[in-house]
Every structure is written in structure tokens, then in C-alpha cells.
C-alpha positions in Angstrom: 75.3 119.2 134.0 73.3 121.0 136.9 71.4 119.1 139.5 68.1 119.0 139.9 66.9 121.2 143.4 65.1 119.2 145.3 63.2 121.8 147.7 62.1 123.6 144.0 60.9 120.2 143.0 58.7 119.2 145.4 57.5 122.7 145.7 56.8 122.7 141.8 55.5 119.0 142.3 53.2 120.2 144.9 51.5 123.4 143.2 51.1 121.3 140.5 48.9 118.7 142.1 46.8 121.3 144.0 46.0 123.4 141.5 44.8 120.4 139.2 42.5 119.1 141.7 41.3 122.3 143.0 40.6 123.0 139.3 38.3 119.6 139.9 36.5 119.9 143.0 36.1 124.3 142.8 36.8 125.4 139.4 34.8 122.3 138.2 32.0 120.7 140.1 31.3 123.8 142.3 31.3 126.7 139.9 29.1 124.2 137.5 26.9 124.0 140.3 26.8 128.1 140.8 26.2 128.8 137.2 23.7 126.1 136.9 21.6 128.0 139.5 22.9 125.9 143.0 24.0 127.5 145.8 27.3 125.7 147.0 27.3 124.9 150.5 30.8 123.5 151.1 34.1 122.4 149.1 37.3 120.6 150.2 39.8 118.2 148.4 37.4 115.7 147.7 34.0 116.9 147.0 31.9 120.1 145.9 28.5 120.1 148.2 25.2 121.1 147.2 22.9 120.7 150.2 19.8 120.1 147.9 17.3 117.4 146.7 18.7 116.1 143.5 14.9 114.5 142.9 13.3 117.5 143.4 15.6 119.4 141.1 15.6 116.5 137.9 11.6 116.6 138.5 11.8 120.3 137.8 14.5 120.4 135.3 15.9 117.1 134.0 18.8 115.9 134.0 20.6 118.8 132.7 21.7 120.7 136.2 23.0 117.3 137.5 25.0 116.1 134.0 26.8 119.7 134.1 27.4 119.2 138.0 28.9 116.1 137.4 30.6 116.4 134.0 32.1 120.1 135.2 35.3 118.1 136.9 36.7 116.2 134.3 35.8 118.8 131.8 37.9 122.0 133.6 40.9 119.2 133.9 40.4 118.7 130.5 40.5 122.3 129.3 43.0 123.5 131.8 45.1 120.8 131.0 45.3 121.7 126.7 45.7 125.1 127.8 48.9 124.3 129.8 50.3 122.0 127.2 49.6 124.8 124.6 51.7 127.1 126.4 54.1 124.5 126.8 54.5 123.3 123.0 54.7 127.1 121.8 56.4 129.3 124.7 60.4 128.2 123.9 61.4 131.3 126.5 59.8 129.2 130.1 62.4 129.2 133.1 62.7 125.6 133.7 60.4 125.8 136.8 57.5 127.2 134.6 58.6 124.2 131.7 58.4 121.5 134.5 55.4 122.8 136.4 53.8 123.0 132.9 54.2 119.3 132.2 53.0 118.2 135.4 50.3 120.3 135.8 48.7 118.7 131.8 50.1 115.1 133.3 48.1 115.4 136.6 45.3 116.2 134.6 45.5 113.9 131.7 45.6 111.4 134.8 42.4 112.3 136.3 40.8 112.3 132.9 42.3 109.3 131.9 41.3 107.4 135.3 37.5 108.7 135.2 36.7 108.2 131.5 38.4 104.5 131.8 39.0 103.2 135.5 36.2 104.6 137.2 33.9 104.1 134.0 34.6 100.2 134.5 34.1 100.2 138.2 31.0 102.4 138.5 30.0 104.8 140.9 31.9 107.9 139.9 31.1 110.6 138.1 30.8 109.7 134.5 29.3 106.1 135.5 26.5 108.8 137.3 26.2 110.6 134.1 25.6 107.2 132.0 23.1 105.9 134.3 20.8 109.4 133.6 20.7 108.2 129.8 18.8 105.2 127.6 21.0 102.7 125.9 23.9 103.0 129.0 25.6 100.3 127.6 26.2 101.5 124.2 27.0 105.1 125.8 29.2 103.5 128.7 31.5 101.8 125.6 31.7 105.2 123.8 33.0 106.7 126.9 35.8 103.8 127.3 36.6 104.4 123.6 37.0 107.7 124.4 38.8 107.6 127.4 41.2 104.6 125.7 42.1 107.2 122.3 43.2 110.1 125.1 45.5 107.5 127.4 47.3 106.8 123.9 47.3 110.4 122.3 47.5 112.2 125.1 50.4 110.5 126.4 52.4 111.0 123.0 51.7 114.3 122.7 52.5 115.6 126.5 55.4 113.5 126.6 57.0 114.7 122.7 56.4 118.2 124.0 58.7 118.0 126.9 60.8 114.9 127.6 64.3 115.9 125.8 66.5 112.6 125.2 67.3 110.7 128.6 69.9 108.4 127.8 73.0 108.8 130.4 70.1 110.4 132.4 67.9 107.9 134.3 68.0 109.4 137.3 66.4 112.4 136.4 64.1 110.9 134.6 63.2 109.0 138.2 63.1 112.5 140.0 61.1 114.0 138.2 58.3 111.2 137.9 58.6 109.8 141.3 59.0 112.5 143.5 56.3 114.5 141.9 53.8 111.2 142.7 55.3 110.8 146.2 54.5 114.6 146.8 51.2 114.4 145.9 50.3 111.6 147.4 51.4 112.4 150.5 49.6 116.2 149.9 46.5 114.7 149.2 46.5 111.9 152.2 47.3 114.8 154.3 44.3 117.0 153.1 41.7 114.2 153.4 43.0 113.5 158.1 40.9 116.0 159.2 37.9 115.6 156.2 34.8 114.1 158.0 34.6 112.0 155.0 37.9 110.6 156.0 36.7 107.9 159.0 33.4 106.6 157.2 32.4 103.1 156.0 34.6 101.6 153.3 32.1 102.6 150.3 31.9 105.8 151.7 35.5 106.7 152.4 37.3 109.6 150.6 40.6 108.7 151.7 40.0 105.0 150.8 38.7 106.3 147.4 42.1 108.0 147.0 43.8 105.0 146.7 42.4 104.7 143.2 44.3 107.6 142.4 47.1 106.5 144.1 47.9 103.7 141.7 47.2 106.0 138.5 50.2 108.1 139.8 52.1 105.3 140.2 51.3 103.9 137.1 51.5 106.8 135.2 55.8 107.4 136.6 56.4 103.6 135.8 54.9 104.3 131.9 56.8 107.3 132.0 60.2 105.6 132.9 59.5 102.2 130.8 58.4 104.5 128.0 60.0 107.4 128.1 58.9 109.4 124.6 61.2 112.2 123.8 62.0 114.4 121.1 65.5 116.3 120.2 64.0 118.9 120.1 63.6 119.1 123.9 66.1 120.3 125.6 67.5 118.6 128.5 68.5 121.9 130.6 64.7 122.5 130.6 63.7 120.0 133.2 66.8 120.3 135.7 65.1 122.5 138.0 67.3 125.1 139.7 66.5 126.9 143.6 63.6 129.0 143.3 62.6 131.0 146.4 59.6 132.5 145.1 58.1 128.1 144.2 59.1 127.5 147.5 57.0 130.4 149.4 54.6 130.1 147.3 54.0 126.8 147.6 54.3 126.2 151.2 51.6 129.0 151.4 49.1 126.9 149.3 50.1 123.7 150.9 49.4 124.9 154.1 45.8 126.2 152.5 45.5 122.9 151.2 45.9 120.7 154.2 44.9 122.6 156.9 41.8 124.6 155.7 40.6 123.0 152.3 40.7 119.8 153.7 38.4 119.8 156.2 36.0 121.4 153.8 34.9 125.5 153.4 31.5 125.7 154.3 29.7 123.3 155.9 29.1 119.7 155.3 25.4 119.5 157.4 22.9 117.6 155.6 25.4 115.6 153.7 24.0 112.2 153.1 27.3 110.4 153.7 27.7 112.2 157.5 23.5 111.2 158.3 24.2 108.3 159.5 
């Protein structure tokens, strides 16, 4: 059997992450905010800035602008990710770099989803707890959300992982490879991006690399699930996911990593008159 290419594995591991979160923060919060009449100020890997008075605007409009703003994130993840697991579950002819960027691309998301409609829904503060707190009867509508976000960690675990884990046995450390090293590569993306953020040095409850941490530990989770419980079907085949050397993932990528790190990090646009940097 082949060996998995390492360089063509982080790479693949890399795009994926950055193109699920920049599907968050750009594709998400900030083009909600455009279409829903805002003009965007600034955007970076961990927030989409509207230099406006929220008041002013739910006075004038409701709540509506600031649900879409808010919701916009999860939802892109959310389409995004069924689109790529479409493709996945019905184009047979993907190179094995597409198949495995594929998968990790709808996992990333399917993480993010998963952590915001359960995680940060018990915690508070986040986006959907936002959402809730604009409604009557939060309570009921905070234990729809978790009933939600419980019925997607189930399903859409099955269904991502019966549309591309082939049968591992003889085979664990692949299966490690291609759970861990995406996670590690991420992680240390995203910490990266967030050095040179000027949300990166503020107070604890304020801090977006502290916040990261939070998704941190759903990566982590999410590989040791994958290895514990490793769903598969035979009719997966295990060539698909042993990634061979691919020049064109590894340009490619290293171009958007640098992007990533050194220019969408610190934020696109500026950040004055954020209430976080006031004070």
C-alpha cells in the first residue's frame, strides 16, 4: 500500500481549515452584514466588524439585521459543508487530494456547527446564545437549539463518516494521520493568525486567542471520536484517503497560509471604534 505524503497532508489539512472559517467570519457574518444594508469595516480570523450602533439600528429595524448578522456564520458552514459532502457522496472520479480535502472541509464545519449550536449554546455568550436572548420564551427556544444541535452531532457524524472512511482494520495509523495531523495543523494555523490580532492580548473575557481554545478541544475531540469510532463503509475505498505529493496543494496552500497569518490575522480594515479595543 502507498504512504500517505505528508507535505500534501498538511497542505490539504491546512486549506481545509481556512477556507471553513473564512467561510464563517467573511462569507458568513460579513457578507450578511453587506446584504443586510451594513457597511463592513474590518474582518480577520476571528471576527467580522461593523463599526455601528447596534441600539440605534434594532430601534430602527428590529432585531432582524442583527439575527442575520449573527446567524450568517453557522449558517454558510452549514450550507457549505452539505455542499461539499454532496460532492463527496456522488463524485466516485475525485483524486484522493480532492476526496480527503472534501471530508475535512464538511468535518471542520460540522465542528463549528456542532460546537455553537451545543457548546457555546450551554456556555453563553456566542452567537446563537446572542440570537436567543433577542427572543421571548429563551428558555424553551435555548432547548430547541440544543435538540438541534444534539440530532446534527449524531447524524451528521454518521453520515460524513459512512461517505468516506473505507474499512481501517490493519490500518490505524492512517486513520491517526489523517485525524491528528489535520487538528495539529489547524490549530497551530489558527494560533498563528490570532499573534498579531489586537484582539489577541486583551482581558480574559475578551480574548480571541483564549476563546480559541474552545475550539481547540472540539478538534481534539472530534480526532479521538473519529479514532474510537471509526464508522466506515466497504464501499469506501481505502486508496482514496492515502494522499499522494501534490505540488499544485502545496503552492497553493502556502500561498493562502501566508494570507491567512500574516494579513487576515491582523484584521482587513480597521478595527477603530471596536468596543473591545476602547478601553
Amino acid at each position: 500500500m502507498k504512504k500517505i505524503n505528508l507535505p500534501t497532508l498538511i497542505a490539504i489539512s491546512a486549506m481545509s481549515w481556512i477556507l471553513v472559517n473564512i467561510t464563517h467570519e467573511f462569507f458568513g457574518h460579513a457578507v450578511f452584514g453587506i446584504v443586510s444594508g451594513l457597511t463592513l469595516n474590518a474582518v480577520s480570523t476571528s471576527t467580522a466588524f461593523f463599526n455601528i450602533d447596534w441600539n440605534s439600528i434594532i430601534n430602527q429595524h428590529g432585531y432582524t439585521t442583527l439575527r442575520l448578522f449573527l446567524l450568517g456564520g453557522v449558517l454558510m458552514n452549514f450550507v457549505t459543508g452539505v455542499i461539499a459532502l454532496l460532492i463527496l457522496k456522488f463524485n466516485k472520479s475525485l483524486s484522493s487530494q480532492m476526496h480527503l480535502f472534501l471530508w475535512l472541509f464538511s468535518s471542520f464545519s460540522f465542528i463549528i456547527i456542532v460546537m455553537n449550536f451545543i457548546s457555546v449554546t450551554f456556555i453563553g455568550g456566542g452567537d446563537l446564545p446572542q440570537i436567543i436572548s433577542t427572543f421571548k420564551n429563551q428558555e424553551n427556544l435555548k432547548i430547541i437549539v440544543l435538540i438541534i444541535g444534539f440530532i446534527t452531532m449524531i447524524a451528521g457524524y454518521m453520515i460524513i463518516q459512512k461517505n468516506f472512511m473505507p474499512e481501517i482494520k490493519g490500518h490505524r495509523s492512517v486513520l491517526i494521520s489523517i485525524t491528528l495531523i489535520p487538528v495539529i495543523t489547524a490549530i497551530i494555523i489558527q494560533t498563528l493568525s490570532l499573534l498579531k490580532s489586537p484582539f489577541a492580548y486583551l482581558p480574559p473575557s475578551q480574548n480571541h486567542l483564549l476563546a480559541s481554545v474552545l475550539v481547540y478541544f472540539h478538534f481534539l475531540f472530534w480526532a479521538l471520536i473519529v479514532n474510537i469510532i471509526p464508522l466506515s463503509s466497504k464501499k469506501n475505498s481505502l486508496e482514496k484517503i492515502i494522499t499522494e505529493k501534490s505540488i499544485i496543494w502545496i503552492t497553493i496552500s502556502l500561498i493562502m497560509v501566508v494570507f491567512y497569518i500574516f494579513i487576515l490575522g491582523p484584521g482587513i480594515g480597521s478595527f477603530e471604534g471596536h468596543s473591545s479595543l476602547n478601553g
